[in-house]
N, C-alpha and C positions, 0 to 999 in steps of 0.2 A: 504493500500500500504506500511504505513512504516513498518509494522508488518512482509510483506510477505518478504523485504529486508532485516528486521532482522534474521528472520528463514532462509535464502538462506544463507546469511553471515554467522551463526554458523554452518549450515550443512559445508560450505565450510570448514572454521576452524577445525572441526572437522575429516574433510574426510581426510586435509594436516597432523593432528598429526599424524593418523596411513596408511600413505602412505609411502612408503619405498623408498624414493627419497631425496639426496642431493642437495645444490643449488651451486656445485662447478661449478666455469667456466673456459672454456679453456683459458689462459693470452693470448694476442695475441702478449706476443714476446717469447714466447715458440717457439725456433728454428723448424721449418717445420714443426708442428704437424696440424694447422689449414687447410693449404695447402693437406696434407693426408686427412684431414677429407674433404676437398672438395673437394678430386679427386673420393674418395669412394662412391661420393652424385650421381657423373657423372658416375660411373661403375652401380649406383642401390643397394649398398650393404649396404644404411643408406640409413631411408627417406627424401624421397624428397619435402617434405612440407615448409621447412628453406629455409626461402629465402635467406640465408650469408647477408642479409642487416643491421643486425643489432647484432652488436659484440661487448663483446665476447660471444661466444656458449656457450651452457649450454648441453653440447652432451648426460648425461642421462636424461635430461630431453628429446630433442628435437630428439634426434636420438636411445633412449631406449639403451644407453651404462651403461658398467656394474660401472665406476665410469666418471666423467667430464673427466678423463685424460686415461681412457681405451675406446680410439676409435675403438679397432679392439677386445676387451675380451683377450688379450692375456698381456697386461701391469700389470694387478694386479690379486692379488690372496690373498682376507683373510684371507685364512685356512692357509695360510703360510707364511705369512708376520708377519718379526720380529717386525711391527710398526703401518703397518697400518689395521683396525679391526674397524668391525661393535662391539656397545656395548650398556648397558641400557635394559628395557622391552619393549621387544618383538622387541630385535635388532633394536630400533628407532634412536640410533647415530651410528655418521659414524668421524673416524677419520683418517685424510688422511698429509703425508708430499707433500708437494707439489714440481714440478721439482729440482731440484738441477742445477742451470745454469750459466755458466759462458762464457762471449761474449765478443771475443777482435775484435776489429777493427783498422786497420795500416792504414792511410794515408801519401804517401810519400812528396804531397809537397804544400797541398792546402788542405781545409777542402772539403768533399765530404760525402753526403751519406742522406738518408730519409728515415720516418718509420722506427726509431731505439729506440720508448720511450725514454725513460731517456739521449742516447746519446746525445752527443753535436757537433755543427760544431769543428774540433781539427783537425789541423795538428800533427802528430806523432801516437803512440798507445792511445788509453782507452780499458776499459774493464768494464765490467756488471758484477756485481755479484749478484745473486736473489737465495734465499733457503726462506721457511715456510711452514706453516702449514694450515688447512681447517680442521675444527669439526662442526660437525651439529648433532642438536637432536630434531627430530618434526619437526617443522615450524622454528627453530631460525639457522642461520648458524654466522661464522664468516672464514675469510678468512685472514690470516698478511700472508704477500710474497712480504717485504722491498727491495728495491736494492740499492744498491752502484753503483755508477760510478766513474771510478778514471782514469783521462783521463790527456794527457802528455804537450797539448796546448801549441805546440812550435810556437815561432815568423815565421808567412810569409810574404812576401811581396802582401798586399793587393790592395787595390782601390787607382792606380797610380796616384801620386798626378800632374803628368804633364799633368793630364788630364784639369787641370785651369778651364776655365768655363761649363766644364764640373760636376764638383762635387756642382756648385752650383745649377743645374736642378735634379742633383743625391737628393741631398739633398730633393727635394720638397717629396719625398719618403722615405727615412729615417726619417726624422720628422714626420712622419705618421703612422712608425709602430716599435715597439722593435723587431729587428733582428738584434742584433749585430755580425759585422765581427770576434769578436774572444771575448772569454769568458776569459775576463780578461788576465792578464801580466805573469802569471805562473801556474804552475802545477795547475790542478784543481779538490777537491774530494767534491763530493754530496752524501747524503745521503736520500732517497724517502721512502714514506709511497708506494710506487707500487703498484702490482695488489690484493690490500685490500681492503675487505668491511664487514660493518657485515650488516645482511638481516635477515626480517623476509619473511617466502615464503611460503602463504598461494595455493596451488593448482599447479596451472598455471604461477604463478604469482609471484613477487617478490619484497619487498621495501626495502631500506635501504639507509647505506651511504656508499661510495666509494672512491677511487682514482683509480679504475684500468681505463687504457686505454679502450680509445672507438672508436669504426669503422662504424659512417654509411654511407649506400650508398653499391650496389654490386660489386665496380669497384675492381679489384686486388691489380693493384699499386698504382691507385692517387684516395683519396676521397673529393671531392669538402668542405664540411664541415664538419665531423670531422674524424681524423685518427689518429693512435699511433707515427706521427711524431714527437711529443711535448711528456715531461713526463705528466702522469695523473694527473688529477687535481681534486680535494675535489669536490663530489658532493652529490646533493640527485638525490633518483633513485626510477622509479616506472616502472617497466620493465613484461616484458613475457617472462617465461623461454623457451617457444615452442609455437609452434602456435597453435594459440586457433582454435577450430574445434567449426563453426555453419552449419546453415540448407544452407548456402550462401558459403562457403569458409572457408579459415584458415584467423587468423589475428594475426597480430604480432606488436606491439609496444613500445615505451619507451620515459617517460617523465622524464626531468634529471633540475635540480636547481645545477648549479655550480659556485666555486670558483677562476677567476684566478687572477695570479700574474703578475708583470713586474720584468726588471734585471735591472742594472745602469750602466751598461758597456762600456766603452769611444769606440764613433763609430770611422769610419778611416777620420782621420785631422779634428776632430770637432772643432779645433782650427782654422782652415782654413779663413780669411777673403777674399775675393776677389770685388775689387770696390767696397769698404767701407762698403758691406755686409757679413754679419754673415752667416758662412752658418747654423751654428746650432743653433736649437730653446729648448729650454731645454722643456720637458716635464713635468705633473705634478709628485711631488711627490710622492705621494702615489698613484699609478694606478693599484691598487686591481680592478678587474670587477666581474659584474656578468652574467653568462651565463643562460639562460632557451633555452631549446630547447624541440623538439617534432618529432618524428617518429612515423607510422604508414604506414605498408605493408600489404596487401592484395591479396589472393592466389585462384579464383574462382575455384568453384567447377568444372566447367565445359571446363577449360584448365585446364588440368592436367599440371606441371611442369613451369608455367604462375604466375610470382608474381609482382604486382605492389605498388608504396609505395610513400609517401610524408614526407618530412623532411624542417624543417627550426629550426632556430637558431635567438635568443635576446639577446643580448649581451653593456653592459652598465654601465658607472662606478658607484660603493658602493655607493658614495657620492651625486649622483645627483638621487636616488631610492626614492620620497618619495609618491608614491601612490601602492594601491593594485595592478594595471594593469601594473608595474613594475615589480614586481614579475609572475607574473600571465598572460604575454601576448598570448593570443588566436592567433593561425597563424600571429605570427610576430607581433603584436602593431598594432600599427597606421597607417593607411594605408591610408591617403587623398592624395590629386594630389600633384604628384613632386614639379610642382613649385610654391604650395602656400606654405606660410613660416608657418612653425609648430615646434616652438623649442624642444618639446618633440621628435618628429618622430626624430631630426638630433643628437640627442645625443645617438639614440641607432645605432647597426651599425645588419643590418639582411641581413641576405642570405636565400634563400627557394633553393630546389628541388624537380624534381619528376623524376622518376628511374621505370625502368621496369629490370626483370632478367627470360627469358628464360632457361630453361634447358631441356634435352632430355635426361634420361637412357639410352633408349635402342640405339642412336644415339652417346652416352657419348660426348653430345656436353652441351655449355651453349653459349648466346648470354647476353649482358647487356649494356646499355646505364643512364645516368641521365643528365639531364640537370637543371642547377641552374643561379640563378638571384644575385644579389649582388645589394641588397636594394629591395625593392617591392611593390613599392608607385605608382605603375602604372595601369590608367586604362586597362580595359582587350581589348579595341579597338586600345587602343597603343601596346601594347603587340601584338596584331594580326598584326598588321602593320609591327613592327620591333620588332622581339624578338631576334632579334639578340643582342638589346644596355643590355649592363652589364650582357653580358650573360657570362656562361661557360657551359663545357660539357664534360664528357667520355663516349667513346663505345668500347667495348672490346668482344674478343669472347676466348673458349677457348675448344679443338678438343682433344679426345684420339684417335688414331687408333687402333688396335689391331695386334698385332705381331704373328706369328706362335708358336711360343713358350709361353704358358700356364702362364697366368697373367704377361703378357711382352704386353709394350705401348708405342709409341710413343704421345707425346704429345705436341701440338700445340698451341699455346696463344699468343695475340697481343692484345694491348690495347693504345689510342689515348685521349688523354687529350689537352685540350684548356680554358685558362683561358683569355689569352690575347681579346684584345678587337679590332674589326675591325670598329669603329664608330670615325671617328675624336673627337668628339662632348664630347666624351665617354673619350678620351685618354686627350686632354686638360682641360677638369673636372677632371681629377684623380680619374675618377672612377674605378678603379684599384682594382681588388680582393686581400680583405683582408686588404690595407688602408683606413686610415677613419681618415676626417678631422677634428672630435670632438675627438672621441676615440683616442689618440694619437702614443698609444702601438697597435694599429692596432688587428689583429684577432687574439691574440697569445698569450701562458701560457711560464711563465719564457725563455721567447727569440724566442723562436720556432713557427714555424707557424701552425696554430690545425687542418687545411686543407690540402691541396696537398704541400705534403713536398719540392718544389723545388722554393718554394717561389712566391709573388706576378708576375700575369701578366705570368703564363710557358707556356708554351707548349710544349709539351711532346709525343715521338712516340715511343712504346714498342712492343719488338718481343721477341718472346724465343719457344725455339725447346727443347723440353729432351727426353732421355729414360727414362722410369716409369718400376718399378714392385714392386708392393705393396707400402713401406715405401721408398723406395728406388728411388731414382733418379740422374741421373747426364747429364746438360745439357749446352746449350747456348744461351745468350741473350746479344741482341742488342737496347739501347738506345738513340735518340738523344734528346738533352734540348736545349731546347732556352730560356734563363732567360729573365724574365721581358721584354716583347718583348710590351709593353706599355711605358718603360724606351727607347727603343727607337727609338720608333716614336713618344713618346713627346719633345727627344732630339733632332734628325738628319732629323725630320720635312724641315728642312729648306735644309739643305745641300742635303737630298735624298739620301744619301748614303749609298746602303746595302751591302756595306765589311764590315760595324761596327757590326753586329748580335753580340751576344756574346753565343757561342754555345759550349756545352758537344759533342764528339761522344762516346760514352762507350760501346766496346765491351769484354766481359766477362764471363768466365767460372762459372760451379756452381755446387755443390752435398749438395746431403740430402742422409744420407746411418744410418739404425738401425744394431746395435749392442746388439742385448737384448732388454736389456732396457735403453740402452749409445744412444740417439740419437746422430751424428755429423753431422753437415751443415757447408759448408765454399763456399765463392764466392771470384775469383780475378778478377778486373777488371781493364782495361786500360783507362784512362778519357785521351782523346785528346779536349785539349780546345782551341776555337779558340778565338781572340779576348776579351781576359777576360777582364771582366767591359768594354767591348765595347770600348778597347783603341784601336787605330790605327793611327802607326804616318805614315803621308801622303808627299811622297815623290812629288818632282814637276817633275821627269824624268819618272816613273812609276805610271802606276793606280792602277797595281796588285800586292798589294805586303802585306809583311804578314803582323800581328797584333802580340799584346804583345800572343802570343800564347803559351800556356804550357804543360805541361805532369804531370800525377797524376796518381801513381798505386795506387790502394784500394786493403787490405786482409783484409778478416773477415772470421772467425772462432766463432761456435759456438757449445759448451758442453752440453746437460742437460740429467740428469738422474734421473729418475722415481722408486724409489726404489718399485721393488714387494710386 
């Protein structure tokens, strides 16, 4: 047996040196290009074996494209390119510049905005800037594609301090996770290792080490556990460039060992005493984590366009790591009954899902749902019972029609996210996605939340309408947010009162239009917010009256060019 795993290993090896395949991947804040490639999957005109579960794409491997960043064969061309050229015996490397991108985003009077990598909450302008390179030869590749962020971090007025003993229930939550209201007191420039890895990528198959952003999960806009909300973070990686073809189905998978970090950012009035209590709890130190996580999707032969898949996530600080099954946890760790005490199980903080994603070519429809836990210490007669306690979940669909005029679309997308909790039991435990009462940085890389961008406890309703033709689109969508809707019904429990929500409505314009090889994407959007941090001063003459309510325009614009 070990002999027949050796000779299947070297054929393997062997077969990757003289296969004529790069391991570049598509970054996933490449303005509109990921979005094209999955409108192309719902036309028929790439295969449809990828389940988008687990990103980023690797489109010559997974879609037979002429390089990672030539989704349609018309973006690059060897024989003419001043740069980029196959080289070495028998044309085995491949050297590629990778985008050229530059991304400003304006907010006029409140920080706003998710799924932006590297960006940060900022009142005023920042801006992205990401250029590098991609060489591979044989089996070995390497990818550097650094970014900058140099964002403007003007002073707002945040979490109203007349909210009195309101900041001190606020707090039970901000002591539980790094999200701070504003990144520091002035300007602010960062500098990112971005969407970088080098890999070895024998077949199918790929390992290495990374910082680019990751997405899994098939939902559009909100992914329960991880998404490019936060910047990338140091990982190892053992991944599938495309789905693997058995006598059963396709399979798709990726196991990742990551690095994350915390910020030290003074939260709003963590100075605050009220009734001789502190509201803030200082965190530790050094809150370096480690992340393990695990995907695996599954595409039967016998549903065509049918992909199903499980994902979870182990997550726990450096310092408290000292056994193998730390590193190494099998579907989440430890899994004995909730409420027997097991200090190992509470110092890790785990999330599971499972995700199905429909699609139809010839229908150019896709349907997708996942649904996740937040902890997973429960027997499976509890879970039959109430699966609702510490759940979340997205379902989302997304429709092209067909217009008279010849590759002209209409196209139709809605998507529904729930994190918030409808379990009393649930809400006064702080069972809260994404806080965690050991892990005190809660589920998050340098500030930001690695999950559904809009923070612990959302809820989220997504609609959007565009014209499509080919690369080309220009639409409109309509969002509403309801933050931390766990914040309050652990606050306003007592009072019952639902004028305090604290709600987005955002409705807003959008284009993706090619220019050559100039892609541009810009979105403006109008954020009508009501009751921000759920203030509302309560008149004794009127029941209906407004809340601290504000107005927020968002621009973003975004560059990148592809040189031929």
């Amino acid at each position: 047996m070990k002999t027949f795993i050796k000779i299947n290993f070297l054929v393997l090896l062997i077969f990757s040196v003289f296969e004529e395949m790069s391991a570049q991947t598509l970054p996933l804040n490449t303005p509109g290009m990921e979005e094209y490639l999955r409108r192309k999957q719902l036309l028929g005109d790439v295969n449809a074996n990828s389940s988008f579960s687990i990103r980023p794409l690797y489109p010559a491997q997974a879609f037979d494209r002429y390089t990672g960043l030539d989704l349609d064969s018309t973006f690059h061309d060897f024989d003419i390119s001043p740069v980029n050229r196959k080289f070495g015996k028998n044309q085995q490397g491949t050297f590629l510049l990778m985008p050229m991108t530059i991304t400003s985003q304006y907010n006029s009077d409140l920080p706003f905005g998710q799924n932006d990598g590297s960006m940060i909450p900022n009142k005023g302008m920042q801006t992205l800037y990401s250029l590098g390179f991609f060489a591979s030869y044989g089996i070995f590749s390497v990818q550097i594609q650094p970014e900058l962020i140099v964002a403007e971090n003007k002073e707002f007025i945040g979490f109203p301090i007349e909210h009195q003993s309101t900041i001190l229930y606020y707090y039970e939550y901000l002591n539980r996770i790094d999200m701070p209201e504003r990144f520091g007191n002035s300007r602010y420039r960062k500098f990112h290792p971005g969407q970088s890895s080098i890999r070895i990528n024998p077949g199918a198959f790929s390992i290495g080490l990374s910082t680019e952003n990751l997405w899994w999960g098939p939902a559009k806009r909100s992914s329960l556990i991880l998404s490019n909300n936060a910047p990338g973070f140091a990982h190892l990686t053992f991944n599938t460039r495309k789905p693997v073809k058995t006598s059963i189905g396709h399979f798709e998978g990726q196991i990742i060992a990551g690095h994350l970090t915390s910020t030290n950012y003074d939260l709003p009035h963590q100075d605050y005493i009220f009734q001789q209590n502190t509201v803030y709890i200082p965190k530790r130190e050094n809150g370096d984590r480690y992340l393990s996580g695990l995907i695996l999707t599954y595409q039967p032969k016998w549903v065509p366009g049918l992909s199903l898949g499980y994902a979870s996530t182990n997550h726990m600080y450096r310092a408290d790591m000292d056994e193998l099954k730390d590193y190494l946890p099998v579907f989440n760790g430890e899994k004995k009954f909730g409420r027997v005490e097991n200090e190992k199980r509470d110092q890790r903080q785990q999330f599971s899902s499972g995700f199905f994603r429909w699609m139809s070519p010839e229908g150019h429809f896709e349907f997708y749902g996942e649904y996740g836990t937040n902890g997973n210490s429960r027997r499976l007669m509890d879970f039959l019972v109430t699966p609702e306690r510490n759940r979340g979940f997205t379902f989302g669909f997304s429709n092209m029609f067909p217009l008279k005029k010849q590759d002209q679309y209409i196209q139709l997308s809605a998507e529904m996210t729930q994190t918030g909790q409808t379990i009393r039991e649930s809400i006064r435990n702080l069972d809260t996605w994404y806080i965690h009462d050991y892990i005190r940085q809660g589920y998050t890389h340098q500030g930001q939340v690695l999950g559904m961008g809009y923070g612990p406890a959302a809820n989220v309703n997504w609609l959007e309408v565009s014209w499509v033709k080919n690369y080309n689109r220009i639409g409109f969508q309509f969002e509403r947010i309801v933050y931390n809707n766990d914040f309050y019904y652990f606050r306003m429990e007592t009072s019952k009162d639902w004028r305090n929500k604290y709600i987005d409505l955002v409705p807003g314009l959008f284009a993706d239009w090619r220019f050559g090889n100039l892609l541009l994407s810009g979105s403006l959007q109008y954020v009508n917010t009501l009751n921000y941090k759920w203030y509302l001063e309560n008149d004794p003459d009127f029941y209906f009256v407004p809340g601290d309510d504000r107005k927020n325009v968002v621009g973003k614009i975004g560059l990148s060019y592809i040189l031929k």
